[in-house]
C-alpha positions as CSV (number, residue, x, y, z in Angstrom):
1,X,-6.8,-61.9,53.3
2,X,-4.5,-59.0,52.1
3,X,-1.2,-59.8,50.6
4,X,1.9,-57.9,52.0
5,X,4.3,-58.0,49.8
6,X,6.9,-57.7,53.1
7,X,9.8,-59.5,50.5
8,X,11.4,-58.3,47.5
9,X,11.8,-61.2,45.4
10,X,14.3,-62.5,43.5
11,X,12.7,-62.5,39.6
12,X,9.0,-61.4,38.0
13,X,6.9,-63.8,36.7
14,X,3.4,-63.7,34.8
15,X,1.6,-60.1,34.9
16,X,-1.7,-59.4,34.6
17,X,-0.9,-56.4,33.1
18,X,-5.2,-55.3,33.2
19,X,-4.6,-56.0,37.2
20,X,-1.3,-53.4,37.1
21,X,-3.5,-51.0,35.2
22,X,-6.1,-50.8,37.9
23,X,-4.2,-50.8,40.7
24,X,-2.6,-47.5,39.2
25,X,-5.5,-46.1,38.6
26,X,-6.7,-47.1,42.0
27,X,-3.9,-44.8,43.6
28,X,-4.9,-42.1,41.5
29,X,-8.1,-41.7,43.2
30,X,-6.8,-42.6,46.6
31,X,-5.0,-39.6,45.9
32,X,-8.2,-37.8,45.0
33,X,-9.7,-38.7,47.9
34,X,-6.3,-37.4,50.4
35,X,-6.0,-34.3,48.7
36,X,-9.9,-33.4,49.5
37,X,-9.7,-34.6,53.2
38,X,-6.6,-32.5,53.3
39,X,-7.7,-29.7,52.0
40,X,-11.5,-29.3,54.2
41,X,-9.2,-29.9,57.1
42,X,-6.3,-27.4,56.9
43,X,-6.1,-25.0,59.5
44,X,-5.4,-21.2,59.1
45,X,-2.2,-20.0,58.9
46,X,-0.1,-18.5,61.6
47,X,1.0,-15.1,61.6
48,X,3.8,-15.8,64.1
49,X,7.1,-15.3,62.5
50,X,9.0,-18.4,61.8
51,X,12.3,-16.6,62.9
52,X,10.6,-15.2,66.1
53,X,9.9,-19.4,66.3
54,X,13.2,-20.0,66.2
55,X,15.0,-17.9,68.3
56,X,12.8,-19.1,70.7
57,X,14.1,-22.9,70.1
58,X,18.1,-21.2,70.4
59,X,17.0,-19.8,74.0
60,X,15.5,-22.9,74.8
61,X,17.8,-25.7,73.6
62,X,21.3,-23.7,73.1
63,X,21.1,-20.3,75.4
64,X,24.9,-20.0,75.3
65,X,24.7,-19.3,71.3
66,X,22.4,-16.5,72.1
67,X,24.1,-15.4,75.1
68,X,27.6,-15.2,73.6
69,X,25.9,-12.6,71.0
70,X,24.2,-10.7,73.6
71,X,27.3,-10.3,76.0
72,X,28.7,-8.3,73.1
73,X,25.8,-6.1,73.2
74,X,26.0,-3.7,76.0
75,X,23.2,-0.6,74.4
76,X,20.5,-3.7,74.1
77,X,21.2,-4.4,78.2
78,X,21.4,-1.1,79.4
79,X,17.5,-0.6,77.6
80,X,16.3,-3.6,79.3
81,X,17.0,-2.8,83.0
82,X,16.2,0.9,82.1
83,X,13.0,2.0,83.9
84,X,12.5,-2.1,84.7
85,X,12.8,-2.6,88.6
86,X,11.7,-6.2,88.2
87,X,14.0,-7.1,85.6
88,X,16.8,-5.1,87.4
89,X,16.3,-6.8,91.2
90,X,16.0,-10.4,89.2
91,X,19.6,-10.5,87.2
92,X,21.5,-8.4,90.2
93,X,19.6,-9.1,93.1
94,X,21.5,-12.6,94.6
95,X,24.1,-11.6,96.7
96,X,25.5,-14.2,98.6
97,X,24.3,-14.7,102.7
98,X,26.8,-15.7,105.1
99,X,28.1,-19.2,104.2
100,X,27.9,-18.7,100.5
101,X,31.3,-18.4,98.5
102,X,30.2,-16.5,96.0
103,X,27.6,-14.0,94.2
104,X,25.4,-15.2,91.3
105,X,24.3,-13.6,87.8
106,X,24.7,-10.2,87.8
107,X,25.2,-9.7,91.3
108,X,28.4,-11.1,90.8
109,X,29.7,-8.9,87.7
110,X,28.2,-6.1,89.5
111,X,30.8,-6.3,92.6
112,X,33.8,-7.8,90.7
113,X,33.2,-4.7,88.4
114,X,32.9,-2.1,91.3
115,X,36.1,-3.5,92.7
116,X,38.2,-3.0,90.0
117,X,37.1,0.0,89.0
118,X,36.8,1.1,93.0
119,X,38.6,4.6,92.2
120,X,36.0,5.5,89.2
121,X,32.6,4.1,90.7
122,X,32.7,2.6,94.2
123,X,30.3,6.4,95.0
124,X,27.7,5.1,93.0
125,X,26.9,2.3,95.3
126,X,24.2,2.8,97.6
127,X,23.8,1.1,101.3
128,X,20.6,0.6,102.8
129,X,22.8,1.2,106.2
130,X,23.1,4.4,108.2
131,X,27.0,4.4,107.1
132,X,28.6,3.2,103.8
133,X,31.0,-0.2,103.5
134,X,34.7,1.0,102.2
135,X,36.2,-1.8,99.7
136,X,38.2,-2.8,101.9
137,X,35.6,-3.6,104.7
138,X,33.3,-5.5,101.6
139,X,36.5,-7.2,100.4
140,X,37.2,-9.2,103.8
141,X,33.0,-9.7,104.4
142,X,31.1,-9.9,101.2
143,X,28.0,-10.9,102.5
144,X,28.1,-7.2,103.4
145,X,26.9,-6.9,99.7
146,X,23.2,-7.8,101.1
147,X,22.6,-4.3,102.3
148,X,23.3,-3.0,99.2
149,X,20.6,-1.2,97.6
150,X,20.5,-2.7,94.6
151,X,18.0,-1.3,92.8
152,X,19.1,2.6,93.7
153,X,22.8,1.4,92.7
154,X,22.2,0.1,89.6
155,X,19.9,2.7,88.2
156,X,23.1,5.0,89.2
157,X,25.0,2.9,87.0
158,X,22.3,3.3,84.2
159,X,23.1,6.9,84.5
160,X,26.7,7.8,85.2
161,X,28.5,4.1,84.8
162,X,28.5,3.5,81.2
163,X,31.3,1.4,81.0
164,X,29.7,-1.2,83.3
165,X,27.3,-1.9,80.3
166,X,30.1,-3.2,77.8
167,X,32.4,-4.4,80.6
168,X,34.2,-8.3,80.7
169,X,31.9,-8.8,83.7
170,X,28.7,-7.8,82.7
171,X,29.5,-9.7,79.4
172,X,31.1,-13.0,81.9
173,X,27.3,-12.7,83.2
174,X,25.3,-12.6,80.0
175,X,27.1,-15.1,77.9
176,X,26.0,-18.5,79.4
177,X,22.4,-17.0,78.0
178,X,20.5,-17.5,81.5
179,X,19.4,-14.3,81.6
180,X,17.3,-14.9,78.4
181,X,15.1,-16.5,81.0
182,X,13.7,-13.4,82.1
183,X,12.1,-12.0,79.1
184,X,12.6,-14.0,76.2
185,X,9.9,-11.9,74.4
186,X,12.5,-8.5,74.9
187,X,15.1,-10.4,73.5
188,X,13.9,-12.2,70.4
189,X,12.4,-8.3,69.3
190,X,16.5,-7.7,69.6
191,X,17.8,-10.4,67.6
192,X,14.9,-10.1,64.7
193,X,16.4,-6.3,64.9
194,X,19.8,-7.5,64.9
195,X,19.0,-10.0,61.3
196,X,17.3,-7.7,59.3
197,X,17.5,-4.4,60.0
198,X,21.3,-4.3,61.5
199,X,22.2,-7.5,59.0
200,X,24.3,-8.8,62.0
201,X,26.8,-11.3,60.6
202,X,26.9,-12.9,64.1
203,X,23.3,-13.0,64.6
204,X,22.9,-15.0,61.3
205,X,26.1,-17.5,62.2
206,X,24.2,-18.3,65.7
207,X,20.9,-19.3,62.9
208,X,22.8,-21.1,60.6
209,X,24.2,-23.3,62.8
210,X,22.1,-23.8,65.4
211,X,19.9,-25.0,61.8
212,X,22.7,-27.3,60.9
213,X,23.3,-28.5,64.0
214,X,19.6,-29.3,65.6
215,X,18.1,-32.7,64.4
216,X,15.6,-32.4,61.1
217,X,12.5,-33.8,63.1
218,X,12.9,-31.0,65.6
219,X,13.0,-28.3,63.5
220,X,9.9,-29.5,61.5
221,X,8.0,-29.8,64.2
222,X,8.5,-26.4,65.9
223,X,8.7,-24.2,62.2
224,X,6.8,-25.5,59.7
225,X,3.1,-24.9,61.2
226,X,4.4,-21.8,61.2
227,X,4.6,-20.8,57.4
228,X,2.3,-19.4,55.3
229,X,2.2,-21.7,51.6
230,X,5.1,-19.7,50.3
231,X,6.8,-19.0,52.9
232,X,6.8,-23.0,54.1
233,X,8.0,-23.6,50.6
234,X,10.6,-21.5,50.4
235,X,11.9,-22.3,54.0
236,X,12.3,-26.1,53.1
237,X,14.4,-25.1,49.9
238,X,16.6,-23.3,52.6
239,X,16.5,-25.9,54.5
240,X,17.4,-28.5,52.3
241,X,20.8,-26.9,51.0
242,X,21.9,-27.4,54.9
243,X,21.1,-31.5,55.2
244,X,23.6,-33.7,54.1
245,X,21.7,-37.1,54.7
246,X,24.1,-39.7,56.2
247,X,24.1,-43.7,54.9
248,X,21.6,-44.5,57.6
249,X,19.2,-42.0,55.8
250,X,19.1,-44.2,52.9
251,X,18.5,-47.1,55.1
252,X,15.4,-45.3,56.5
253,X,16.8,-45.7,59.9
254,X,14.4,-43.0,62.0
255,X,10.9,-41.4,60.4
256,X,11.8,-38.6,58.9
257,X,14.7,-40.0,56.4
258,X,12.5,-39.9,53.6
259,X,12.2,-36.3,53.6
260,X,15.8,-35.1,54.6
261,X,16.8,-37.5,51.5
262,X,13.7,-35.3,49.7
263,X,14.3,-32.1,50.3
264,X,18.2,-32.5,49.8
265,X,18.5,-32.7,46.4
266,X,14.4,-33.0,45.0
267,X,12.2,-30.0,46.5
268,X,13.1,-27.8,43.4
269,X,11.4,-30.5,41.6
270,X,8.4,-31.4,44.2
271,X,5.0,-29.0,44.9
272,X,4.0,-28.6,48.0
273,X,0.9,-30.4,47.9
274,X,3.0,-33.2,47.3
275,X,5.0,-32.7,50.1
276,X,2.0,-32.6,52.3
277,X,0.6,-35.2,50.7
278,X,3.7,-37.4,51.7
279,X,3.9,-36.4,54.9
280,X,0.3,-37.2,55.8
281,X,0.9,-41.1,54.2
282,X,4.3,-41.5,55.4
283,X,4.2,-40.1,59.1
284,X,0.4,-39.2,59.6
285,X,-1.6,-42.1,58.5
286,X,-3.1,-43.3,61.1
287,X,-4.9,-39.6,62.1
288,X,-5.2,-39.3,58.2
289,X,-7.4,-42.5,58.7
290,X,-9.2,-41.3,61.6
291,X,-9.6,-37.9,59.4
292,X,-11.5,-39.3,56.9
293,X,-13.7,-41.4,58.9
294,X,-15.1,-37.8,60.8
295,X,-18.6,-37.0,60.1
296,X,-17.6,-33.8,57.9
297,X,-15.7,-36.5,55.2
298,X,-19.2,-38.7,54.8
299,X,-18.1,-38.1,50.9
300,X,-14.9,-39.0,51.3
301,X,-15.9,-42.0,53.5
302,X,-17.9,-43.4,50.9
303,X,-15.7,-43.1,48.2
304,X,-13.0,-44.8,50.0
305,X,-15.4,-47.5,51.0
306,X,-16.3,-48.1,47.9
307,X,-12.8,-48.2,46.7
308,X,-11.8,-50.7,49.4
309,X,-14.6,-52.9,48.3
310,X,-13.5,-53.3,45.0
311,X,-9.6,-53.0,45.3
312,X,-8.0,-55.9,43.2
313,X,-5.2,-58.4,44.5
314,X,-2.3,-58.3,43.2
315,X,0.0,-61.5,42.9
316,X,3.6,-61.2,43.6
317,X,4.9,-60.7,39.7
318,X,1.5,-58.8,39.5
319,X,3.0,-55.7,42.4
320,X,6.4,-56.1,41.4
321,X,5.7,-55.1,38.2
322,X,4.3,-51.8,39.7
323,X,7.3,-51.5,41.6
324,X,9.7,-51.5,38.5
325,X,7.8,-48.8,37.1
326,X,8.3,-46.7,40.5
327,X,12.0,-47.4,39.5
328,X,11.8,-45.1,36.7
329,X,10.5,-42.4,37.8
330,X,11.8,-39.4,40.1
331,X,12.1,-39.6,43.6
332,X,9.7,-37.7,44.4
333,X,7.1,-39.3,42.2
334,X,8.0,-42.7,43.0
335,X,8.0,-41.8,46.9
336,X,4.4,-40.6,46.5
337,X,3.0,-43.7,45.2
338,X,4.9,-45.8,47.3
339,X,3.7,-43.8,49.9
340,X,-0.3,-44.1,48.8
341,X,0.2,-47.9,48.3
342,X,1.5,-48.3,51.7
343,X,-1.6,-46.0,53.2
344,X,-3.8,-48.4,50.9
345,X,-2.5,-51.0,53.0
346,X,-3.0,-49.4,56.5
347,X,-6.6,-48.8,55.6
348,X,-7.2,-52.3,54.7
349,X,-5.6,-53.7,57.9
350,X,-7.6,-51.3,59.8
351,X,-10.3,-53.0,58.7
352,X,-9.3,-56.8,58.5
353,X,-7.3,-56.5,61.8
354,X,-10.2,-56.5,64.9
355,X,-9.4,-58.9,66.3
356,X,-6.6,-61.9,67.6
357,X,-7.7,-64.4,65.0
358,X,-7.7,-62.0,62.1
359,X,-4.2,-60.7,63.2
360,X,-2.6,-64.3,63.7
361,X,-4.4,-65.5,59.9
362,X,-2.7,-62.0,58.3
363,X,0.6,-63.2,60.1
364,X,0.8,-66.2,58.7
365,X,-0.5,-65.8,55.5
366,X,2.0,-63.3,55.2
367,X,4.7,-65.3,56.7
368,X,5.5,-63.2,59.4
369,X,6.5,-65.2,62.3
370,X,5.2,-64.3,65.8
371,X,4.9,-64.8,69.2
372,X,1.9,-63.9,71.7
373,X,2.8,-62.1,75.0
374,X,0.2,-61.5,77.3
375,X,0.8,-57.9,78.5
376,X,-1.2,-56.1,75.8
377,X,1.1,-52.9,75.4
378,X,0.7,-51.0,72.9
379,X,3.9,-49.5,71.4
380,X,4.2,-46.0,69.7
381,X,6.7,-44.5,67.1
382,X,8.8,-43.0,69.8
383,X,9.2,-47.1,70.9
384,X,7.6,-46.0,74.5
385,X,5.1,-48.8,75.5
386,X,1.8,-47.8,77.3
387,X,-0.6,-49.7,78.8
388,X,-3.7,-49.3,75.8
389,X,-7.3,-49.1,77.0
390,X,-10.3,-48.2,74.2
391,X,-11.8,-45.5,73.8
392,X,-15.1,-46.4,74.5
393,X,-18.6,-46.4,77.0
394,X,-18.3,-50.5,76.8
395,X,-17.5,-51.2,80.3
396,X,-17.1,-54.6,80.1
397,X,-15.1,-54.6,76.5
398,X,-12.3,-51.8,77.8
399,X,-12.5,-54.2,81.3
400,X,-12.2,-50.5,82.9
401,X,-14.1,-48.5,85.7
402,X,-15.4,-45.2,84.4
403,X,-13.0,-43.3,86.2
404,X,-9.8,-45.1,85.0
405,X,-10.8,-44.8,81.5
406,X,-11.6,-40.9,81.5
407,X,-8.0,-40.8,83.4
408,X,-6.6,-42.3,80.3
409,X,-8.5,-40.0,78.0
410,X,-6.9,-37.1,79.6
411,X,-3.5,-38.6,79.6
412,X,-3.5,-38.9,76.1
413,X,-4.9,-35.5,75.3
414,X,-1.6,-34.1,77.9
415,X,1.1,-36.3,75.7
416,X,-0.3,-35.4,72.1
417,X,-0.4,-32.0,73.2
418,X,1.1,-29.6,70.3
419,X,-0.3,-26.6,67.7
420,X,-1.4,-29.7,65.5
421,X,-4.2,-30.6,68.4
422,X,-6.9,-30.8,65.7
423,X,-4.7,-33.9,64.3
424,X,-3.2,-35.0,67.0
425,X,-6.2,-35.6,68.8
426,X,-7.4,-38.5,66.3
427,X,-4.4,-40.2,67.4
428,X,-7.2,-41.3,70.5
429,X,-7.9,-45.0,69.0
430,X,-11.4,-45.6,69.0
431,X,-14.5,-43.4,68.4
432,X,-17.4,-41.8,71.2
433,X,-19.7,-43.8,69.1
434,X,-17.9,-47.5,68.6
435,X,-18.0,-47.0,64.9
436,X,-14.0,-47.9,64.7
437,X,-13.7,-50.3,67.5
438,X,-11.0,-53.3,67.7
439,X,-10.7,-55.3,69.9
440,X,-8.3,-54.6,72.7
441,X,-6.9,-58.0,73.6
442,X,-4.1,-59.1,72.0
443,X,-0.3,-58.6,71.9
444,X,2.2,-60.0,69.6
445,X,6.2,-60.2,69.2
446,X,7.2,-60.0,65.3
447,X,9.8,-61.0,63.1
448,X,9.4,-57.7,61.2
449,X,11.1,-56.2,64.1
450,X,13.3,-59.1,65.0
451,X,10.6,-59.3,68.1
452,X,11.8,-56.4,69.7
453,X,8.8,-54.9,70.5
454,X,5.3,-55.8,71.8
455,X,2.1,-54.8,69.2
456,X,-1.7,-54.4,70.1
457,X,-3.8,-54.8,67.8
458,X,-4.5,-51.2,67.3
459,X,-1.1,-50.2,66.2
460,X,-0.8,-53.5,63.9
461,X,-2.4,-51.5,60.8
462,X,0.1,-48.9,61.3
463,X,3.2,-50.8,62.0
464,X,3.2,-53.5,58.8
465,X,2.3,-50.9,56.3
466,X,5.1,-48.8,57.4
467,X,7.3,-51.8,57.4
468,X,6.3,-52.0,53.7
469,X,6.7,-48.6,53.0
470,X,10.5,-49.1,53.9
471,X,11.0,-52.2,52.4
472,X,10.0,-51.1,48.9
473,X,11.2,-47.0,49.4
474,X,14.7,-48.7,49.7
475,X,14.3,-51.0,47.3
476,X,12.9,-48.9,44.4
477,X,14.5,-45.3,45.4
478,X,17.5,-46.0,47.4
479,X,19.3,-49.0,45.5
């Protein structure tokens, strides 16, 4: 039965210092054996910009950044209604009907603007009516708005109304950003010309904080796919002069703690293979796991068979020994093997853990107390708990119809939907050809957690190696 090590303790003892040595040496080819599964399994690189990326996260999560930017930029509106009926009858074409109070989006600046400026450009409207509405008439009735022609009046405007296009109520009308809706493709062309070829100061204020405000996870998961080696290195060197981790970072408090803490003040001093590497033992193990056990990794397989076969146990005095040596080294260094240790674990729980009994003797030989509930949820990192069927033809194992468990298949593939599908899709517990089957029954209520949450087996593996990982990553890096 694997030992833990869930508890720091309080002074060493006798080390088999032979037993240290080989468990070092142990993690060295575990990280042999990453590194090659890693590498056969990297997908080409995108070509897609990683600014072009980004603008498109600012449209999407904070329009009003972009907006305020583009409200200043009357040339870049006039060019996209110009020659663009669809675009035009879309931002100008909601007049209000009879009832309404008001016009919306353009149609709105388009009147205000006309009013005001009655004397200079009221002529310009066109009226799809045998006779044309005075201001007056329109002022008293502006539903009378709706048999304006809008597309003839603002193609007029393109031509002999140039102050409409840098007006305060075209500008009112751009700056909330809804109109980046339309085309966002149009747009983000104009801001990349607006950050390196104009060198807009504004454009590259609306970046930089929109970077230092928007949550670390977020921005890793929509960018970094995105980068070419280099490129991804350089980026996260960027990125890291903008975090300023808080105290909870050092307490681990959310997933991606470690790295904001990393790339703070390490990457100068970390590759990134090393930074992959950490990211696929820290926040990708369990598809890592899946990974190697494909049929392209047979080599792999074996060696990390072979590897588990013969991995030593360490006693308490025996592992914190190792861990006082991680206390010398670097962050980054110590974080790595930390990191391997704690993947070490999850692959050896993967294979004790399959069923209740095994769970329930690892529990309490590890002293971790528990409590069985009798709903079998399985609970992901995001703390959402779904009902868990296996992935597999056994009808009477999954106790599932045909039908519900190809429903759940397709579920799955819809929520781990993302531009990492090749990974994500080993998130799918189980294998086509039962090779990696646990059993399904079985839910438990730890202490690890304060009994917070419900575990199935399947995500047991997962859950008390990263609970390691924390314990000792505060412990030996965070003190």
């Amino acid at each position: 039965m694997v030992q833990l090590f869930l508890c720091v303790p309080t002074e060493g003892g006798s080390v088999n210092t032979v037993a240290v040595e080989a468990r070092k040496s142990l993690l060295n080819n575990v990280e042999s054996i990453i590194k090659s599964i890693i590498k056969s399994a990297e997908m080409k690189n995108s070509r897609r910009d990683v600014a072009a990326r980004l603008l498109r996260m600012i449209f999407d999560k904070k329009p009003k950044m972009a907006g305020s930017i583009l409200a200043k930029k009357g040339h870049i509106l006039e060019e996209f209604f110009r020659g663009n009926p669809k675009r035009i009858m879309q931002w100008f074409g909601h007049f209000a009907v009879t009832g309404e109070s008001t016009h919306k989006k353009g149609a709105k600046a388009l009147s205000q603007f006309a009013f005001v400026n009655r004397d200079m450009c009221w002529e310009e409207l066109e009226w799809k009516g045998k006779h044309r509405q005075s201001p007056a008439v329109v002022a008293t009735k502006p539903h009378y708005f709706r048999d304006l022609d809008v597309l003839q009046t603002v193609e007029n405007f393109l031509e002999y109304v140039p102050d409409f296009w840098s007006s305060d109520e075209l500008a009112d009308s751009i700056k909330d950003g809804e109109i980046l809706q339309i085309d966002a493709g149009y747009f983000v062309d104009q801001f990349l010309y607006l950050m390196y070829e104009d060198n807009s100061k504004d454009a590259w204020c609306v970046v930089e904080d929109f970077l230092i405000d928007e949550q670390f996870s977020s921005l890793s998961q929509h960018l970094l796919i995105h980068l070419d080696e280099q490129r991804l290195l350089d980026f996260l060197k960027s990125l890291g002069k903008l975090i300023s981790p808080t105290s909870q970072c050092k307490e681990l408090s959310f997933p991606c703690c470690w790295l904001e803490v990393l790339l703070s003040g390490h990457c100068d001093r970390i590759s990134l293979d090393d930074l992959v590497l950490l990211n696929c033992v820290i926040a990708k193990g369990r598809q890592l796991w899946r990974l190697m056990n494909d049929e392209e990794q047979l080599e792999e397989q074996e060696q990390m068979e072979e590897i588990l076969k013969g991995i030593n146990h360490l006693t308490v005095a025996d592992h914190f020994a190792l861990m006082k040596e991680m206390v010398e080294r670097e962050l980054p260094d110590a974080l790595k093997w930390i990191g391997i240790q704690s993947w070490v674990i999850f692959c050896v729980l993967s294979k004790e853990c399959r069923s209740g009994d095994s769970c329930e003797s690892l529990f309490c030989h590890n002293k971790i107390e528990f409590r069985k509930v009798e709903d079998y949820t399985l609970v992901q990192n995001d703390g959402c708990s779904i009902k868990h069927l296996p992935d597999t033809d056994d009808v009477d194992l999954a106790g599932s119809s045909q039908k519900r468990r190809k429903r759940n298949r397709r579920t799955k593939r819809h929520r781990y939907d993302s531009d990492d599908d090749k990974l994500d899709e080993l998130l799918e517990l189980g294998s086509s050809n039962g090779k990696n089957y646990v059993e399904s029954r079985g839910s438990w209520h730890l202490s690890t957690d304060g009994f917070s949450a419900s575990w199935d087996i399947a995500d047991i593996p997962d859950h008390l190696s990263t609970y390691y990982l924390k314990i000792w990553v505060k412990w030996a890096c965070f003190r």
